[in-house]
C-alpha positions as YAML, in Angstrom:
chain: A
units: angstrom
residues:
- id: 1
  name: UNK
  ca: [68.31, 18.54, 81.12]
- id: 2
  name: UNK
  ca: [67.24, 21.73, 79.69]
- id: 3
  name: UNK
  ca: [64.88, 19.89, 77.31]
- id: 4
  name: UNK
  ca: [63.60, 18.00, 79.88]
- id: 5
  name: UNK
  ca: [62.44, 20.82, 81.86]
- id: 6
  name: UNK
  ca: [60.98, 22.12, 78.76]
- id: 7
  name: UNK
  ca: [58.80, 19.08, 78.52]
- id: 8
  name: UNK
  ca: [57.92, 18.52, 82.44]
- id: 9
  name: UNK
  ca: [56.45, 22.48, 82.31]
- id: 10
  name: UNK
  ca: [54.34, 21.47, 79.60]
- id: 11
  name: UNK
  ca: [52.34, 18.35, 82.12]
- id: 12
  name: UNK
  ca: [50.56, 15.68, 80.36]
- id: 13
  name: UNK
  ca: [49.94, 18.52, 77.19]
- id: 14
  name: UNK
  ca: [51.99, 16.21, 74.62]
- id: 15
  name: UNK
  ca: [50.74, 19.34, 71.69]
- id: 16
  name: UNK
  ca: [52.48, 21.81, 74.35]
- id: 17
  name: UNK
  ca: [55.61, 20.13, 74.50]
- id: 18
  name: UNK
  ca: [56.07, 19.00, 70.96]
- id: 19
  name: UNK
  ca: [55.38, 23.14, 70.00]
- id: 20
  name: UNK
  ca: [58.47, 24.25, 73.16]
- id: 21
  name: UNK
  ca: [61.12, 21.86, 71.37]
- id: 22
  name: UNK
  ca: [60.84, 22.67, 67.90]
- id: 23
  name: UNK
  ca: [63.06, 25.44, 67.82]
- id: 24
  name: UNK
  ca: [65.08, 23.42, 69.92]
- id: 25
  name: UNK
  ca: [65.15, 20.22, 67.66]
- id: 26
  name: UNK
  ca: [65.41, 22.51, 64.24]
- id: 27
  name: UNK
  ca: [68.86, 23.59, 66.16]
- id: 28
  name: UNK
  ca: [69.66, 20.16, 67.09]
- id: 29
  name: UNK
  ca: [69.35, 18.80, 63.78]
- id: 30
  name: UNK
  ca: [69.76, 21.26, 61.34]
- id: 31
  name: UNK
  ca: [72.84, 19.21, 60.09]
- id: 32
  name: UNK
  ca: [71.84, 16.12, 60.25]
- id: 33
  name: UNK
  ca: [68.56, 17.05, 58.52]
- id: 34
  name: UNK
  ca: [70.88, 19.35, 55.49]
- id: 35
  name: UNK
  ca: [73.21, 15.88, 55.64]
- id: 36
  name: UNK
  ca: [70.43, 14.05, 54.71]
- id: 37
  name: UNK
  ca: [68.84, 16.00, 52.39]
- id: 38
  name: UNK
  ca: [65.61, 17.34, 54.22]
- id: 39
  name: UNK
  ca: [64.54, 20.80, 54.46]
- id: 40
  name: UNK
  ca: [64.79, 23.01, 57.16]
- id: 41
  name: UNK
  ca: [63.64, 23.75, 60.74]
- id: 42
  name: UNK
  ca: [59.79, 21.95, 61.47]
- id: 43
  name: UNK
  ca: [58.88, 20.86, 58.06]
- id: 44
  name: UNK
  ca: [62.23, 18.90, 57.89]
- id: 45
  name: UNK
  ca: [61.68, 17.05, 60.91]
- id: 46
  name: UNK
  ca: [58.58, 16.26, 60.39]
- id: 47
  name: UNK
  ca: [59.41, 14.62, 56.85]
- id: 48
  name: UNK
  ca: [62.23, 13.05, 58.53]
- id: 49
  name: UNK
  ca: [60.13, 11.33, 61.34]
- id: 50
  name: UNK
  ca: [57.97, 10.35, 58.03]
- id: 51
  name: UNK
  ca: [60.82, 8.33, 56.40]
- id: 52
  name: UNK
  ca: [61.53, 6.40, 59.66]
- id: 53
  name: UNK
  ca: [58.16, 5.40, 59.88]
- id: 54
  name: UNK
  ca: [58.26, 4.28, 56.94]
- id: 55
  name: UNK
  ca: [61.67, 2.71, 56.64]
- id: 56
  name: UNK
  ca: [60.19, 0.79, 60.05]
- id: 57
  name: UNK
  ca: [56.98, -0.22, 57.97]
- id: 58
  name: UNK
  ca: [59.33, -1.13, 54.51]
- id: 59
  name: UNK
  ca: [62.07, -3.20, 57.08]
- id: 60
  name: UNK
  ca: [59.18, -4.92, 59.07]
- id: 61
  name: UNK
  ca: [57.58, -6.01, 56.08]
- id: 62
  name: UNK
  ca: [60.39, -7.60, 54.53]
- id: 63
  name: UNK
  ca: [60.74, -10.44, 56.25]
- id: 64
  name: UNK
  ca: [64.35, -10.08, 55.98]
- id: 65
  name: UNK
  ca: [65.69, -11.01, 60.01]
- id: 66
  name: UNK
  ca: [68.67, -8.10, 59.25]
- id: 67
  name: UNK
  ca: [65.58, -5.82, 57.91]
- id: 68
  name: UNK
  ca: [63.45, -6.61, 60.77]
- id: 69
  name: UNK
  ca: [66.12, -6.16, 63.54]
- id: 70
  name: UNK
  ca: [67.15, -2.19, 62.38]
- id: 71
  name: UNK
  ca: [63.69, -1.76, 62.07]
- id: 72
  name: UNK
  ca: [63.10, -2.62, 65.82]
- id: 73
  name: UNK
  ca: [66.45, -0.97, 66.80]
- id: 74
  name: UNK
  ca: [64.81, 2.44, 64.86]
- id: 75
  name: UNK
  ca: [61.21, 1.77, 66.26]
- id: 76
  name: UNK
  ca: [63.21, 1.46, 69.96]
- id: 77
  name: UNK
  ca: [64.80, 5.17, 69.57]
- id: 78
  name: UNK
  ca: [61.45, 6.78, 68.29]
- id: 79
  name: UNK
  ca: [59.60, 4.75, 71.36]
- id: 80
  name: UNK
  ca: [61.78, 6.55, 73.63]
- id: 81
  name: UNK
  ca: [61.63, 10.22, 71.93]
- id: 82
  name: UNK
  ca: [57.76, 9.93, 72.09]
- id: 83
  name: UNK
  ca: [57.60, 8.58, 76.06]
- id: 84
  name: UNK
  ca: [60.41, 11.64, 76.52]
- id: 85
  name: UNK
  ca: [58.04, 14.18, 74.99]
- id: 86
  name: UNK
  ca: [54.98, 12.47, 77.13]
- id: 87
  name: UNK
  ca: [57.43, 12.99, 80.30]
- id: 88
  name: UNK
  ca: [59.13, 9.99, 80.29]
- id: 89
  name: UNK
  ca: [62.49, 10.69, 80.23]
- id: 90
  name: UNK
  ca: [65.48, 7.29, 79.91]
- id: 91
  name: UNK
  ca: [67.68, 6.91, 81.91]
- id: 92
  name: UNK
  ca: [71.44, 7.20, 80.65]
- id: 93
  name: UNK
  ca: [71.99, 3.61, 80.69]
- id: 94
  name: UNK
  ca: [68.82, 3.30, 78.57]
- id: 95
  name: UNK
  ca: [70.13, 6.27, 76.14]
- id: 96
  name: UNK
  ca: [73.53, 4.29, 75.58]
- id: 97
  name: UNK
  ca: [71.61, 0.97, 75.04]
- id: 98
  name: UNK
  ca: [68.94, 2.47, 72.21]
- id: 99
  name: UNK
  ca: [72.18, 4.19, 70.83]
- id: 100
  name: UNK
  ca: [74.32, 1.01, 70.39]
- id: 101
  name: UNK
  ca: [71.50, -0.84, 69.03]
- id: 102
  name: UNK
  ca: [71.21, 2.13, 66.34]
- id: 103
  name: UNK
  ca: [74.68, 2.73, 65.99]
- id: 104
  name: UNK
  ca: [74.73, -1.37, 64.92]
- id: 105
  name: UNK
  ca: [71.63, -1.21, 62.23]
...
C-alpha cells in the first residue's frame, strides 16, 4: 500500500515514479539481487530486469512449448510491475495468479 501511494503521487509521470521506488526496490531486493549474483541497489535491478528480458526473448525464441510458457508466465509478472508503476495496481487475486504461474516456470 505504501508503494502504491508512492506511485499514485507521482500521476501519469512513469520517470517520477520509477525514481520514488528505487530506494524502495534496492531494499526489497537486495537479497534476492546478492542471491543471484547482481550488484547492488539501482544498477542491480536494472541488470536484473535486463536478464528477464532477455531470458523472455531466449525462451520465446526457442520454440520449446515448456520455454515458451515460463517465458509468458515471466513476461505476465513484468506486465503487471510496469502497469503498477503507470498506476495500475492488481488486484490480490491477480497478484496470487501471476505468482503461481511463476512459482510453476
Amino acid at each position: 500500500d505504501d508503494l502504491a501511494k508512492l506511485v499514485e503521487s507521482c500521476g501519469d509521470n512513469t520517470a517520477e515514479a520509477v525514481n520514488k521506488l528505487m530506494p524502495e526496490l534496492q531494499q526489497l531486493l537486495s537479497g534476492e539481487l546478492k542471491a543471484y549474483g547482481f550488484p547492488p541497489g539501482a544498477q542491480g535491478i536494472m541488470f536484473g530486469f535486463m536478464a528477464f528480458r532477455s531470458i523472455i526473448a531466449q525462451a520465446s525464441a526457442s520454440g520449446d512449448p515448456v520455454q515458451m510458457a515460463d517465458a509468458r508466465a515471466l513476461q505476465t509478472g513484468m506486465d503487471m510491475f510496469q502497469q503498477a508503476l503507470a498506476g495500475t495496481f492488481p488486484s490480490d487475486d491477480k497478484i496470487k495468479e501471476v505468482k503461481l504461474l511463476l512459482a510453476a516456470a
